[in-house]
C-alpha positions as CSV (number, residue, x, y, z in Angstrom):
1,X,0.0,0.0,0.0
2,X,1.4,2.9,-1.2
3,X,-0.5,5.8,0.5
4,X,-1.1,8.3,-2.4
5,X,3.0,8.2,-3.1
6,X,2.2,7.2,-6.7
7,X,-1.1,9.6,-7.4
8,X,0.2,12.7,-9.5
9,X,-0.8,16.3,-8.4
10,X,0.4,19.4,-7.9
11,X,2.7,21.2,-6.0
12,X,4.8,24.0,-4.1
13,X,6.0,27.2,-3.9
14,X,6.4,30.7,-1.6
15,X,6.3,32.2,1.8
16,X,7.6,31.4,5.2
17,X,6.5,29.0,8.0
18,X,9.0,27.6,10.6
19,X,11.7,28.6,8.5
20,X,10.7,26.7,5.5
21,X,9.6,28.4,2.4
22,X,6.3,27.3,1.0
23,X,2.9,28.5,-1.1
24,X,-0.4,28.9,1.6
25,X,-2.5,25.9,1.0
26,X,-5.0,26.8,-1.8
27,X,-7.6,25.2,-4.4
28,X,-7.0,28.1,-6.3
29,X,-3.7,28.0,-7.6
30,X,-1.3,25.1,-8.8
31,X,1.4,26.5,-6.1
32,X,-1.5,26.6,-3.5
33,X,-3.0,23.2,-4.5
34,X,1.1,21.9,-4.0
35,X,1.2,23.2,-0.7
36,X,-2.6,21.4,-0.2
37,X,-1.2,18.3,-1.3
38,X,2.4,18.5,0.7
39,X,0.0,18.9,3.6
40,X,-2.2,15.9,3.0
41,X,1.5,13.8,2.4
42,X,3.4,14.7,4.6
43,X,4.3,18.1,5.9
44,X,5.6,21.9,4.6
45,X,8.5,21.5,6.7
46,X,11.3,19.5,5.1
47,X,12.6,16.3,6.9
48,X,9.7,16.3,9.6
49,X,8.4,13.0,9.5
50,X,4.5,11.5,9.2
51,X,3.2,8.7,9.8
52,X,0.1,6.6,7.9
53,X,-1.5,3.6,9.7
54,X,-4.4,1.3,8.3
55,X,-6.0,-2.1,9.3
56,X,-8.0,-4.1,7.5
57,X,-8.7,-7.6,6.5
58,X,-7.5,-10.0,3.6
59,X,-9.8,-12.1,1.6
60,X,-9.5,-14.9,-0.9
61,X,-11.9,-15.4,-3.9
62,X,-12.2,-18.0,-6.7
63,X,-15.1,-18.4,-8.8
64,X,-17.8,-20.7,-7.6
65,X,-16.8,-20.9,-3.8
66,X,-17.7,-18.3,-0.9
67,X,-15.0,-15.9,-0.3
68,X,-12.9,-16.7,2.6
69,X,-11.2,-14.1,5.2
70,X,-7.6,-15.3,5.3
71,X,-6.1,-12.9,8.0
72,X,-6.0,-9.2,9.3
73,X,-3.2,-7.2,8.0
74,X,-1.9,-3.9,9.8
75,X,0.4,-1.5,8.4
76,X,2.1,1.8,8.7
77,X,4.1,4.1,6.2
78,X,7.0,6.6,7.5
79,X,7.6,9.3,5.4
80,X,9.1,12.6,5.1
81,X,9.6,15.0,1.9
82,X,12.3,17.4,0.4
83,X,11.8,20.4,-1.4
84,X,12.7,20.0,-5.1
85,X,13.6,23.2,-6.6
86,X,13.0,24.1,-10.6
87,X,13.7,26.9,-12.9
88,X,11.4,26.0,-15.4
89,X,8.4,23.5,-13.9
90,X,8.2,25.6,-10.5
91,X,9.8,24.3,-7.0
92,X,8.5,21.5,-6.0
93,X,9.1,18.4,-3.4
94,X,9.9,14.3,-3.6
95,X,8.2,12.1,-1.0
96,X,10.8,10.1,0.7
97,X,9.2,7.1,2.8
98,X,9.1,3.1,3.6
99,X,6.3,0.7,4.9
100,X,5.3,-2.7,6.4
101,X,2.6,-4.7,6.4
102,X,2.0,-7.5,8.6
103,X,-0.3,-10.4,8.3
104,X,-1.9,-11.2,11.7
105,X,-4.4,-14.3,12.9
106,X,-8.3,-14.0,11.7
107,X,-9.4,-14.4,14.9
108,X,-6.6,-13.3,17.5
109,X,-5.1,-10.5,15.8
110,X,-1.5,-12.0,16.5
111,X,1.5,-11.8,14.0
112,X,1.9,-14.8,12.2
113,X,4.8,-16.6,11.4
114,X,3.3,-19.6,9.6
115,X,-0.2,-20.1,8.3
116,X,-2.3,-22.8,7.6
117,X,-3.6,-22.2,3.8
118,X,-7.5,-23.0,3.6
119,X,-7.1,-24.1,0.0
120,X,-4.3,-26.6,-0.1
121,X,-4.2,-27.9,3.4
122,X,-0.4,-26.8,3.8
123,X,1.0,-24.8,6.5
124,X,3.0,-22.0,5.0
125,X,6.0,-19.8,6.0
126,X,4.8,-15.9,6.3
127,X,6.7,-13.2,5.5
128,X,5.4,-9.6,5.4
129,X,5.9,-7.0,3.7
130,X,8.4,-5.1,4.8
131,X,9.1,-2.4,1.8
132,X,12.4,-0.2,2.0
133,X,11.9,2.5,0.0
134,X,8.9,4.0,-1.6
135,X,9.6,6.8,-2.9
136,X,7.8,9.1,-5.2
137,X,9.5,11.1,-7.7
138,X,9.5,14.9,-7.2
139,X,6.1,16.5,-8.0
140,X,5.8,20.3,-9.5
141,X,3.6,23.0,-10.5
142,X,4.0,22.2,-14.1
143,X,4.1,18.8,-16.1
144,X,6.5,18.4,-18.6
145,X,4.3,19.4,-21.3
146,X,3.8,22.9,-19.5
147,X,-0.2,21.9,-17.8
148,X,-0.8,22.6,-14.5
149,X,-1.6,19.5,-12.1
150,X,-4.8,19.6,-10.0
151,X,-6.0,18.0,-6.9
152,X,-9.1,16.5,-7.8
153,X,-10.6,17.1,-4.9
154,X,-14.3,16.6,-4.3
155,X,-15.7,19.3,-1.6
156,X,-19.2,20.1,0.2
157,X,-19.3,22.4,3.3
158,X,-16.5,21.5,5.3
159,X,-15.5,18.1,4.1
160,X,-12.8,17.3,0.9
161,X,-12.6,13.9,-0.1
162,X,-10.7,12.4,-3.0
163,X,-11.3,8.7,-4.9
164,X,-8.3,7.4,-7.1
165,X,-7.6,4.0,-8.9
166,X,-4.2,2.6,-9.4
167,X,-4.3,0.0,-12.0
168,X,-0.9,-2.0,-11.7
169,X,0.1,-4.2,-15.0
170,X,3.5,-4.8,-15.6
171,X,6.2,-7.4,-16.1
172,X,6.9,-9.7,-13.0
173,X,10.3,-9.9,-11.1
174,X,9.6,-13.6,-10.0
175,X,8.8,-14.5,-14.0
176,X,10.5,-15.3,-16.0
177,X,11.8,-13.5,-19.4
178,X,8.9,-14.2,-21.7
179,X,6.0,-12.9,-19.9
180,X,4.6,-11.3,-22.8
181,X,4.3,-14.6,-24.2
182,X,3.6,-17.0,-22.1
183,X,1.6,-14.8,-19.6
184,X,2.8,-14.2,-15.9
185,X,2.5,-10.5,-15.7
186,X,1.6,-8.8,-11.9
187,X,-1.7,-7.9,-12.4
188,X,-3.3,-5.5,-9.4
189,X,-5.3,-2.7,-8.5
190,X,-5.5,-0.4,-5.8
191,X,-8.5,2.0,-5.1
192,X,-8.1,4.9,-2.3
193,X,-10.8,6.9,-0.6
194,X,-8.9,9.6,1.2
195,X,-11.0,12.6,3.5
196,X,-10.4,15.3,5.4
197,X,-11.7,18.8,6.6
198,X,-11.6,21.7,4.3
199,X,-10.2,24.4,7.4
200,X,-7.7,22.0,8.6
201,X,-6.2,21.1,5.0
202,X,-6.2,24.9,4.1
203,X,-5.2,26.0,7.7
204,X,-2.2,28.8,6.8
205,X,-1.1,28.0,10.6
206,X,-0.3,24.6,10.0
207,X,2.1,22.4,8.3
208,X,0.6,19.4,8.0
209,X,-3.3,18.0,7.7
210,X,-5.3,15.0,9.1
211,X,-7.0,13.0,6.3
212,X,-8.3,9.1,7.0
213,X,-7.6,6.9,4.4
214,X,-9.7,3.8,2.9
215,X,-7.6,1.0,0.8
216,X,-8.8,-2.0,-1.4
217,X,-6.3,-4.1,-3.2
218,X,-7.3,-6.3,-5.8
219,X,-4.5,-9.0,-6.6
220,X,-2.5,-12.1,-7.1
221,X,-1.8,-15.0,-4.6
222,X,0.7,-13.9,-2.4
223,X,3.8,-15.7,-3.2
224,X,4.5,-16.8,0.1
225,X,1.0,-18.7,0.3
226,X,2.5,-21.4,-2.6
227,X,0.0,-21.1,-4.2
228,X,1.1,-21.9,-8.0
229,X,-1.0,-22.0,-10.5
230,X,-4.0,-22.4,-8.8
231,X,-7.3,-20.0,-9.9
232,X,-8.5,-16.6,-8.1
233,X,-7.7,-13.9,-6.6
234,X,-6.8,-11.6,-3.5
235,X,-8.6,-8.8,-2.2
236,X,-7.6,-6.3,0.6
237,X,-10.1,-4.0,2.5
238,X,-8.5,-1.4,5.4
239,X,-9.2,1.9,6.4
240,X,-6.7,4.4,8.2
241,X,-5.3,7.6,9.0
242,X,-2.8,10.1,8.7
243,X,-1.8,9.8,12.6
244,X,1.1,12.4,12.5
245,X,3.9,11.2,15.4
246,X,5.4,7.5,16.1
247,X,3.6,7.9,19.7
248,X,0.3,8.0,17.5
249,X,0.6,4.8,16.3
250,X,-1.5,2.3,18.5
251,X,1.0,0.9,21.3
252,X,0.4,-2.8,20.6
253,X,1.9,-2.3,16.7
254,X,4.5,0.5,18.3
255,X,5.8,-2.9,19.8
256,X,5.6,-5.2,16.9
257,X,7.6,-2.6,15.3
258,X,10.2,-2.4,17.9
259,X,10.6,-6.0,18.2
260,X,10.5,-7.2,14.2
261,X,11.2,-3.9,12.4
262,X,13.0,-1.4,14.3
263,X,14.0,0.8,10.8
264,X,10.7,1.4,10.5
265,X,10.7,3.7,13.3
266,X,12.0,6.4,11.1
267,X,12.1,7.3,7.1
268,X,14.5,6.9,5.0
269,X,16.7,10.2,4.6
270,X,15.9,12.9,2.2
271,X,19.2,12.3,-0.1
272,X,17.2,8.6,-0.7
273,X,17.6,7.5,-4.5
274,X,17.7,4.0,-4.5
275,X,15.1,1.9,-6.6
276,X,11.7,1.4,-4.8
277,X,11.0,-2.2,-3.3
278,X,7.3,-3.9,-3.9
279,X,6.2,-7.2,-1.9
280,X,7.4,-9.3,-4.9
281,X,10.5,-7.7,-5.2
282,X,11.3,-8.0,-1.6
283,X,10.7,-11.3,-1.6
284,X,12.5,-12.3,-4.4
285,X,15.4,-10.7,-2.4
286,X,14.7,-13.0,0.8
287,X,14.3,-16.2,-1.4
288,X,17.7,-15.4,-3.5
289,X,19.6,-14.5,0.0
290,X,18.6,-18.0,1.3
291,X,19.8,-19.8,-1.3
292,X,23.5,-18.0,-0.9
């Protein structure tokens, strides 16, 4: 899950807050809808971090059975951005930031470490996600073809609210080198629903914004769950929010995080430019190190 990191929209420019220069959040202006969306990312101060945090349920679906709740899953995303100045697109700012995503017992809410798959009767080793970077590409006030990016905001009264699709197609790092041929491609789709007030989100006091978050991921087997060849699909249903500081994270995941994944405390520095990691990837990486 990739909180908004990969949805295009405009970005910053401007005046002064806490020392940092920046545009007043806006709907009116491509520099004012930046510093509307920097807000809803992350914050207008450079290096200050945010965190996201979701929870939500995994389901599995083939054709002609009932669908079957396979586990919880509870994540969180660190991130932090950097301003990205530009002579001739406008300054704007990269999101910096990494992730994990833990599978827990249906019915206990506990991490697992192995898991007893419902459709081949095999108990399976778990491993999560643990994604190290995701990173988005800096963001400006013009595209490359000279257009201004919006924020496709929806708004009534006091409330803003934004729903974007993330269709994901494209060649599979555990296939092979054929795909286009013999089929194999990663197939997905991820839908948001994010919301938030309207005087908080334009707030020229303030250097950040409180949205929630709602996530469905439509995919593949998980390749942990050896699953082969076998028919259907995945499908992932949370809801979160933008809960600000590390103490804001619920205490029992705070420790989950301290015990199995103490980088994620913190995001990866601003100077970050190493290649983003996916699920697939990352487990490629684990599978290959194993057999070293």
């Amino acid at each position: 899950m990739k909180l908004i990191g990969r949805i295009c929209a405009p970005v910053l420019a401007g005046l002064l807050l806490a020392g940092m220069a920046h545009a007043s959040a806006s709907l009116d202006t491509a520099e004012g809808r930046l510093a509307a969306y920097r807000k809803m990312q992350c914050s207008l101060i450079d290096d200050k971090e945010s965190f996201f945090w979701w929870t939500g349920t995994a389901y599995g679906h083939v054709a002609g059975q009932p669908d079957i709740r396979l586990f919880r899953v509870e994540g969180i995303n660190v991130r932090r951005c950097a301003s990205v100045p530009n002579d001739e697109r406008g300054d704007g700012f990269r999101l910096i930031s990494r992730e994990i995503l833990v599978y827990q017992d249906i019915e206990t809410g506990e991490m697992l470490h192995t898991w007893d798959n419902p459709y081949t009767g095999e108990t399976v080793e778990v491993l999560h996600v643990a994604n190290d970077p995701v990173n988005q590409p800096a963001q400006h006030p013009l595209t490359r073809n000279g257009s201004e990016y919006p924020l496709p905001l929806t708004t009534q009264g006091n409330d803003w609210w934004w729903s974007a699709a993330v269709p994901l197609f494209y060649p599979n790092p555990l296939g092979g080198d054929y795909q286009k041929y013999v089929g194999g491609t990663y197939h997905a789709t991820e839908m948001f629903n994010f919301k938030g007030k309207l005087d908080d989100l334009l707030d020229a006091d303030s250097d950040s914004a409180t949205l929630f978050v709602g996530w469905v991921r439509l995919a593949q087997w998980l390749p942990w769950m050896e699953m082969g060849s076998r028919t259907g699909k995945m499908y992932f249903h949370a809801g979160g929010k933008k809960v600000g500081d590390y103490e804001n994270v619920p205490a029992d995941f705070r420790a989950v995080i301290e015990e199995h994944f103490p980088l994620y405390r913190h995001a990866p520095p601003m100077d970050d430019n190493r290649p983003n990691e996916t699920s697939w990837t990352y487990f490629k990486k684990v599978m290959e190190a194993r057999e070293d």
